[in-house]
C-alpha positions, 0 to 999 in steps of 0.5 A, a space after each residue: 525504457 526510461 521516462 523522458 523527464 525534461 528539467 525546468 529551471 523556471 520552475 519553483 516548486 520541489 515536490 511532484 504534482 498529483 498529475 506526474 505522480 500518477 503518470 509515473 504510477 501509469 508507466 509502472 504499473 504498465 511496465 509491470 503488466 508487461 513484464 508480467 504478460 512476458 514471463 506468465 509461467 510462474 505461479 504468481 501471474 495465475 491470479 489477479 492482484 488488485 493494486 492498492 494505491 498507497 500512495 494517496 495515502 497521508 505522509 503520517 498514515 505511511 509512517 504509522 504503518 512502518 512504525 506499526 510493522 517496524 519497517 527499516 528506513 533511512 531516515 528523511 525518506 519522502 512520501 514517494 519513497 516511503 510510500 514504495 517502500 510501505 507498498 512493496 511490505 503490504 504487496 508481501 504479507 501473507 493473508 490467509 483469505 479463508 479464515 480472514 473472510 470467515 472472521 469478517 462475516 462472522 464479525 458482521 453477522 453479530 454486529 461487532 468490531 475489532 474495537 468491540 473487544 478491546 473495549 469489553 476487556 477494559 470494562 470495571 465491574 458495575 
């Protein structure tokens, strides 16, 4: 079922607001849920995924990211595209939870970070 959008001729501005933005994220999401619930046999719909909003996210923070993980684009994508296209990248990358978890507590029990050891291995000699 499409999203009755209504086009105002009076209206100025050319990107979206923050308020229609998130009702068409509430219609997806819906819609996913739906079609979830109706075809729940495979494997997928056996765990909760938590969503992540990407699109709160900054136009450079998108673009870092596809940058970062060479994601191909068309050139002039908006926010809205860029962060779908970004999404549907993060929704796929496999995580191995186990060692991923085990990395992050061992990382918090020794009072370090990622940052941590680059920086060693940059350090002269004293």
């Amino acid at each position: 079922m499409p999203i009755p959008v209504l086009s105002r001729h009076k209206v100025r501005h050319l990107y979206i607001c923050d308020f229609h933005k998130n009702f068409i994220q509430s219609v997806r999401n819906k819609r996913k849920r739906k079609t979830s619930d109706d075809g729940g046999d495979s494997p997928e719909h056996d765990t909760d995924i938590p969503e992540v909003d990407l699109f709160q996210l900054q136009v450079n923070t998108l673009r870092r990211y596809k940058r970062h993980y060479k994601l191909q684009t068309r050139p002039g994508f908006n926010k809205a595209q860029l962060a779908e296209t970004v999404s549907r990248h993060f929704r796929n990358i496999p995580v191995n939870e186990k060692e991923t978890l085990a990395y992050f507590i061992y990382m918090v029990k020794s009072n370090r970070s990622r940052l941590d050891q680059k920086s060693e291995g940059s350090k002269q000699p004293e």
